[in-house]
C-alpha positions as CSV (number, residue, x, y, z in Angstrom):
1,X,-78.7,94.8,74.8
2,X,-79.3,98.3,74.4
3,X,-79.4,101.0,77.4
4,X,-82.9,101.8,77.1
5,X,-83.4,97.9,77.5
6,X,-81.0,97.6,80.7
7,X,-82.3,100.7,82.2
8,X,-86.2,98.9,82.2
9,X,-84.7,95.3,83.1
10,X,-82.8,96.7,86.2
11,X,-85.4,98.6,87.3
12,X,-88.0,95.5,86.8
13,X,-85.2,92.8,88.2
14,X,-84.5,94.8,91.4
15,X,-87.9,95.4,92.3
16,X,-88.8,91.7,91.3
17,X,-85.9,90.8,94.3
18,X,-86.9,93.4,96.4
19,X,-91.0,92.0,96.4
20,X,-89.2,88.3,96.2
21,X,-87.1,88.7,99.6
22,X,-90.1,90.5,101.6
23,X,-92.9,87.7,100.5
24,X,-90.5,85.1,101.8
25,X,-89.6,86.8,105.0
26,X,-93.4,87.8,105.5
27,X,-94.5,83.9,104.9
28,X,-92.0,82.7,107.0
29,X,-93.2,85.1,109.8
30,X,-96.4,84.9,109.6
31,X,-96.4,80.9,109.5
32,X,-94.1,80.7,112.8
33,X,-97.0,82.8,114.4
34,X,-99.6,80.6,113.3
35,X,-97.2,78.0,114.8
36,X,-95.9,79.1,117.8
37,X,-98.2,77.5,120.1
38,X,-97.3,74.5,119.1
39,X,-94.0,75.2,118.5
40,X,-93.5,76.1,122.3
41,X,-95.9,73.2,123.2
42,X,-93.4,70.7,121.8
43,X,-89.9,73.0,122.3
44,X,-89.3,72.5,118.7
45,X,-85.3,73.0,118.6
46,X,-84.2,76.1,116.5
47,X,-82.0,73.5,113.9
48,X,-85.1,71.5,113.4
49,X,-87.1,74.5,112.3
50,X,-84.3,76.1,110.1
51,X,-84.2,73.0,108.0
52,X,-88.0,72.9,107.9
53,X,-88.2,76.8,106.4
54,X,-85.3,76.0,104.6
55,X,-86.5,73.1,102.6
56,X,-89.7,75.0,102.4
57,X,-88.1,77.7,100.4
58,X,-88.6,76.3,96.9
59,X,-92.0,75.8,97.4
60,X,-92.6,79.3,98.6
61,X,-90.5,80.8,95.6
62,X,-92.9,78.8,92.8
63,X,-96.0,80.3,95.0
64,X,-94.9,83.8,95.4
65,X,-92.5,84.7,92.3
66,X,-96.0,85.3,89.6
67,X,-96.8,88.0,92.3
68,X,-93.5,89.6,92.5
69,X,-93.3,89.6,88.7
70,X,-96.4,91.5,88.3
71,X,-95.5,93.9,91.2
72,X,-92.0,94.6,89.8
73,X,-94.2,95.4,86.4
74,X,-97.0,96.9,87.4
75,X,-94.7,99.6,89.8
76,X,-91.9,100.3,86.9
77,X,-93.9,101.1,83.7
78,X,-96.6,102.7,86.2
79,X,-93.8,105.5,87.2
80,X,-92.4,105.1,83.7
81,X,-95.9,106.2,82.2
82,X,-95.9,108.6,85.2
83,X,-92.7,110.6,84.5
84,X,-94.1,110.5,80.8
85,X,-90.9,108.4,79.7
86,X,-92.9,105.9,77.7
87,X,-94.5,109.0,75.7
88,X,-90.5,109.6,74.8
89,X,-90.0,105.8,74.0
90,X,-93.0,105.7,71.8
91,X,-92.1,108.7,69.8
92,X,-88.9,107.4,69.0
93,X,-90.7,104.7,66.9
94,X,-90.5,101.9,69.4
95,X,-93.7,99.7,70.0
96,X,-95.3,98.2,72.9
97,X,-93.5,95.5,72.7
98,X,-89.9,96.7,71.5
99,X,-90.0,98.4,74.6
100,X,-91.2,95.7,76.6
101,X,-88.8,92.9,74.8
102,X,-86.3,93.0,77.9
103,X,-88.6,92.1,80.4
104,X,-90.7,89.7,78.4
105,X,-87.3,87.7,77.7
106,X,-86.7,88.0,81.3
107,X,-90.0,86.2,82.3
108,X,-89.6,83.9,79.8
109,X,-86.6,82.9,81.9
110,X,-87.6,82.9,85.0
111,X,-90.6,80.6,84.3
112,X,-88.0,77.9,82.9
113,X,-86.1,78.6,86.1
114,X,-88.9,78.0,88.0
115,X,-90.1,74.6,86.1
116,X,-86.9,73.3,87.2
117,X,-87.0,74.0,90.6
118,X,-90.4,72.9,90.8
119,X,-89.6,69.1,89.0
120,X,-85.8,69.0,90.4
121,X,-86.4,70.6,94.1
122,X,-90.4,70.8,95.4
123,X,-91.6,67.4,95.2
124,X,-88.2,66.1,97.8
125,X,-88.6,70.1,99.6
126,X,-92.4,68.7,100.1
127,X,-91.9,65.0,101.0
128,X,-88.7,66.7,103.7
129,X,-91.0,69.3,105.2
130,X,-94.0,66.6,105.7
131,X,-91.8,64.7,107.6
132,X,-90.4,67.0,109.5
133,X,-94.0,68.7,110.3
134,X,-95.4,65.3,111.0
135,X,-92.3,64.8,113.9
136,X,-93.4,68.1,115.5
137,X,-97.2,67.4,115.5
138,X,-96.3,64.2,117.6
139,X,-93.8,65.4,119.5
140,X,-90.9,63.7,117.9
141,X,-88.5,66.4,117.5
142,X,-85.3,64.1,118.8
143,X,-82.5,62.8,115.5
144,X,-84.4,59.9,114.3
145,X,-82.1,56.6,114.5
146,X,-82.1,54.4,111.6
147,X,-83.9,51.3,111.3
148,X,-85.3,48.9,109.2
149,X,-88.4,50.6,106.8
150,X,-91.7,48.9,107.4
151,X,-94.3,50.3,105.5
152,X,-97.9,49.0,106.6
153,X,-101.6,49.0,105.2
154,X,-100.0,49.5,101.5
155,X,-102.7,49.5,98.1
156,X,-101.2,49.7,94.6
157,X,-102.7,50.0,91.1
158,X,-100.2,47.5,89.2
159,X,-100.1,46.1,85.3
160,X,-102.6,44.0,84.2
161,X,-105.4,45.7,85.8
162,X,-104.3,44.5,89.0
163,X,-104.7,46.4,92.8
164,X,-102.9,45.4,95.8
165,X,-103.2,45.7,98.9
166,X,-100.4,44.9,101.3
167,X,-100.5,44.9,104.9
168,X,-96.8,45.3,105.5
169,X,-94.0,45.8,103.4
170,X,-90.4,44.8,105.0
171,X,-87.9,47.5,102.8
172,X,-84.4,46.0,103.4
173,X,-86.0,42.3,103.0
174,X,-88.0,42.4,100.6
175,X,-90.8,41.1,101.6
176,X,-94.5,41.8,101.7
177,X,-96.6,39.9,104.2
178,X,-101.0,39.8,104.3
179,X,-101.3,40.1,100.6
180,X,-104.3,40.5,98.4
181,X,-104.0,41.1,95.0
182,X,-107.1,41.8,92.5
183,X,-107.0,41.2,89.3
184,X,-110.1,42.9,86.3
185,X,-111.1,42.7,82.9
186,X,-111.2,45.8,80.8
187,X,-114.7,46.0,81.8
188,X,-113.8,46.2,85.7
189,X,-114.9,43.0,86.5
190,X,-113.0,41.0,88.7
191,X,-111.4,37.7,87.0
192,X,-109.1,36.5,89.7
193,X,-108.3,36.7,93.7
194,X,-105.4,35.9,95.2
195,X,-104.4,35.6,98.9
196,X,-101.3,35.0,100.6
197,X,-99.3,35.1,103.9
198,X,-96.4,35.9,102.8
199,X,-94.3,36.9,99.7
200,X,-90.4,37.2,98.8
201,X,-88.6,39.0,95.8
202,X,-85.4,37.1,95.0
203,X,-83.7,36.9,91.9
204,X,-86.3,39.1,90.0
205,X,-89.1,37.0,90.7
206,X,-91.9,37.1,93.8
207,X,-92.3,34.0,95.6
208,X,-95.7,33.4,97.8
209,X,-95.9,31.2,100.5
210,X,-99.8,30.2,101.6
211,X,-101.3,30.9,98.9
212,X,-105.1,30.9,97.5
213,X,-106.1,31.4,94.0
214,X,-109.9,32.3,92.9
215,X,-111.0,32.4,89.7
216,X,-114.4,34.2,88.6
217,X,-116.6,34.3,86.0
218,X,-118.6,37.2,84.5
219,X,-121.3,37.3,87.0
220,X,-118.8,37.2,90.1
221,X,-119.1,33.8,90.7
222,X,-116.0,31.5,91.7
223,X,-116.0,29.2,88.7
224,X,-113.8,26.4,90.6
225,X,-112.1,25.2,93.9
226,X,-109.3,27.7,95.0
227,X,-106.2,26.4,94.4
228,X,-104.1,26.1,97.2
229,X,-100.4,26.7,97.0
230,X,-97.5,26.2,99.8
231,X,-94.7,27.8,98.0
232,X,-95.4,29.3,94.4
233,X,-93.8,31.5,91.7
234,X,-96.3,34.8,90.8
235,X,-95.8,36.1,87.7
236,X,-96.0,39.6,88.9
237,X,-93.8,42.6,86.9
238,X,-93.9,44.9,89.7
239,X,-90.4,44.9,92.1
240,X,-90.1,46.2,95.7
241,X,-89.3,49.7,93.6
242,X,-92.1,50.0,92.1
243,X,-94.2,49.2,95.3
244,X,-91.6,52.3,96.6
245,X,-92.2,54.7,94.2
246,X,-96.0,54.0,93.8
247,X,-96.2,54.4,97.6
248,X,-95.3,58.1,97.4
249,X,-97.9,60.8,97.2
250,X,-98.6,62.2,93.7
251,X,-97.2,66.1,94.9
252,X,-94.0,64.3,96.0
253,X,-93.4,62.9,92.5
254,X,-91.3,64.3,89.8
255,X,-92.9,64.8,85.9
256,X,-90.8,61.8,85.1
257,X,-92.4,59.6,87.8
258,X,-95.7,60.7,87.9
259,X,-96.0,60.4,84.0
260,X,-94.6,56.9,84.7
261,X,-97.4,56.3,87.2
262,X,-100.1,57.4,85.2
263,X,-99.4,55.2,82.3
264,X,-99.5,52.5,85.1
265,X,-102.5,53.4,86.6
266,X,-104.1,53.7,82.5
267,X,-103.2,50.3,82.7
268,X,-105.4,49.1,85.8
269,X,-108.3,51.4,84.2
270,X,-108.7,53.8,87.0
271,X,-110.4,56.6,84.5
272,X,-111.1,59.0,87.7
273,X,-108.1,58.8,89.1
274,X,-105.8,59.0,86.0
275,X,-107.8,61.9,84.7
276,X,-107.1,63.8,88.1
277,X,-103.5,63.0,87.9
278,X,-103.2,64.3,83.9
279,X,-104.4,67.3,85.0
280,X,-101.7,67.6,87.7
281,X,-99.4,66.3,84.9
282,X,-100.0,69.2,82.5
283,X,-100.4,71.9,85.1
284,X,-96.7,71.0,86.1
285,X,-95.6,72.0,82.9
286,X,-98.0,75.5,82.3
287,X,-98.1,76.1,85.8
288,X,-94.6,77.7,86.1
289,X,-94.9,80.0,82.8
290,X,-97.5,82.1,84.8
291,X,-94.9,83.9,85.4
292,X,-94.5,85.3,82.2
293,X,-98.3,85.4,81.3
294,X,-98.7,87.7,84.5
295,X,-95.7,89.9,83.2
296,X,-97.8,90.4,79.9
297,X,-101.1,91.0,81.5
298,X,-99.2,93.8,83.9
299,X,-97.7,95.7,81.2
300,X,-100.9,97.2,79.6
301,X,-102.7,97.5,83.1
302,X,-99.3,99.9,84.1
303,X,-99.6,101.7,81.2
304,X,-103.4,102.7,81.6
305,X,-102.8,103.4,85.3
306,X,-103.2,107.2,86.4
307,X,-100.4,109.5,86.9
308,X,-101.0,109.9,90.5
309,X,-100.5,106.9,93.4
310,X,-98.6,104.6,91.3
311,X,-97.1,102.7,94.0
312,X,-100.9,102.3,96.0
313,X,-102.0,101.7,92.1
314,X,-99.7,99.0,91.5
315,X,-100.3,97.1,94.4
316,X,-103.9,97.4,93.7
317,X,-103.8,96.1,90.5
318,X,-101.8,93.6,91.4
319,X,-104.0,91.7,94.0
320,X,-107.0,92.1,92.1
321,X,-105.2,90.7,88.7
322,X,-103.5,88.2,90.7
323,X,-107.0,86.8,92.5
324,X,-108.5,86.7,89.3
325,X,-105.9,84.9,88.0
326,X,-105.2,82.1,90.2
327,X,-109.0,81.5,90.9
328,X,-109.5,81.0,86.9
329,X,-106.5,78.6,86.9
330,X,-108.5,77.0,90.1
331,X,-111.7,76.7,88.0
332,X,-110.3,75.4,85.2
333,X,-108.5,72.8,87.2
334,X,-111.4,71.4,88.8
335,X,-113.4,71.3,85.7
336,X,-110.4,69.0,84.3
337,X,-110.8,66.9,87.3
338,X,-114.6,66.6,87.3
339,X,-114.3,66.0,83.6
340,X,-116.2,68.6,81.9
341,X,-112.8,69.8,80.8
342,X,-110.1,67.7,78.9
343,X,-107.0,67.7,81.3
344,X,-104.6,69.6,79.1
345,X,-107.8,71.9,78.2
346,X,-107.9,72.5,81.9
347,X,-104.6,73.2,82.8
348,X,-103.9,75.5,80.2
349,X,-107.4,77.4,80.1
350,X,-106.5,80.4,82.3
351,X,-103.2,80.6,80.9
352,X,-104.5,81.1,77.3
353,X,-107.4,83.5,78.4
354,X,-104.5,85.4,80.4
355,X,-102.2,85.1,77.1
356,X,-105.1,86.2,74.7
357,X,-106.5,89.1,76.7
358,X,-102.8,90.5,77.5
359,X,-102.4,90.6,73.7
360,X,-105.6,92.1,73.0
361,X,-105.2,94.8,75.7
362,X,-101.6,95.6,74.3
363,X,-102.5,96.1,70.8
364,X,-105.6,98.3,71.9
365,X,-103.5,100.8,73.4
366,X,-102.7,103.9,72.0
């Protein structure tokens, strides 16, 4: 790496930790404050609320680091430009983007640091802080003793265009109790009903006790007695697991089990809500790399800045870019979901626009 290129990265990487460290200190304040009455209300110990900011610090990093990044850019080749330097660099022969190579590669980086803190660390950091928050909210601020996991009022999409809905699932047993499992066609008409008291998974299989079976044709009628069964074998695929991990809320999910959920939901035919989900789906993988598309939008916005104010300038610059940004991505996103937009159309839109324009505004300057 040449000098020229260590002497813009430093500059860009300590301002980047500098911006970092007082977004996460200023979040962190300011959501105590929006918390402290109930905080106080419920004495909330001091160890309970370090874990809870603690764990929440992966999730403010993704949320604030795009900000940083174009603060740290929008301040450096501001003064740069201001001091006249990159009048020096660009007589030299260097372009735009020779001079700007450094920090590019740098964003580049960060972004794939920040998709794997987002898939490895937010969705446990969310599921941790939820339950902590929840134990506040209701007073429950006291080390939970461990006991046997009972999950109630439980509704699955399954294989075989199948839905469930359990009243209460026993974790260490096994066992499900106040079942009702629907089963459609491809046209979302139901074929089959079945109701039972009680069911065990032993030996890879389910067993029902009290069971009913109804069978429907295509106009919803029952097309024969229900069949009764005291003790039967279901041939069901799903295992206590699956119930476990389908159970979870889609934000608590990693890529690899929420792309495992969506094929299974593909399977029951829930268009809406596997359409929603693809979106999330996709905009866990371009999400992160804003990052790096806000880096390139900040360099040719620095560069046009004025001599004067840079600092007031950058900051400027940065909240409207910023805001304009993220309410694109937003608008994109909920055209996915209301689909008018394909999902991977939608969570790549503002991205591309970002990527395109940053280009276009680069090779327009002088």
């Amino acid at each position: 790496m040449r000098i020229l290129e260590r002497y813009i990265l430093k500059s860009v990487i300590s301002l980047f930790l500098s911006c970092l460290f007082t977004f996460l200190c200023l979040y962190v304040v300011i959501d105590v404050f929006s918390h402290l009455e109930d905080i106080l209300k419920q004495k909330t110990p001091l160890l309970l609320l370090g874990q809870y900011y603690l764990a929440y610090l992966p999730i403010i990093f993704i949320q604030v680091a795009p900000f940083a990044c174009l603060l740290a850019v929008l301040y450096t080749f501001g003064k740069l430009n201001r001091d006249n330097e990159i009048i020096a660099m660009r007589s030299s022969g260097l372009s735009i983007l020779q001079v700007n190579k450094s920090v590019i590669i740098f964003g580049l980086m960060l972004s794939l640091f920040i998709f794997w803190v987002n898939d490895r660390f937010v969705p446990a950091s969310l599921a941790f802080t939820q339950n902590i928050k929840s134990r506040i909210e209701e007073g429950n601020t006291k080390p939970q003793e461990k006991n046997a996991e009972t999950i109630e009022n439980l509704s699955i999409y399954g294989l075989k265009n199948r839905l469930f809905f359990i009243n209460k699932f026993i974790v260490d047993t096994n066992t499900i109790e106040g079942i009702t499992i629907l089963e459609h066609d491809e046209k979302q008409n139901m074929v089959k009903k079945i109701v039972a008291s009680r069911g065990v998974y032993k030996d890879g299989l389910w067993r029902f006790y009290n069971s009913i079976t109804y069978d429907f044709d295509r106009n919803g009628q029952i097309k024969q007695e229900p069949q009764y069964m005291e003790e039967e074998i279901m041939p069901i695929p799903e295992s206590p697991q699956d119930f476990l991990s389908q159970r979870q809320r889609p934000e608590f999910m990693t890529i690899a089990q929420l792309d495992d959920y969506i094929w299974k939901l593909s399977k029951s035919g829930a268009v809406t809500v596997t359409r929603n989900l693809k979106v999330d789906l996709y905009q866990r993988f371009t999400g992160p790399f804003m990052s790096l598309f806000i880096i390139l939008l900040g360099i040719p916005f620095s560069l046009m800045m004025r001599r004067r104010a840079t600092g007031l300038s950058s900051v400027g610059f940065s909240i409207i870019v910023g805001f304009l940004y993220y309410v694109l991505n937003a608008v994109s996103l909920a055209l996915g979901k209301a689909g008018i937009l394909t999902p991977i159309l939608a969570a790549s839109l503002s991205h591309m626009v970002a990527l395109l324009f940053s280009l276009y505004l680069i090779e327009t300057l002088p």
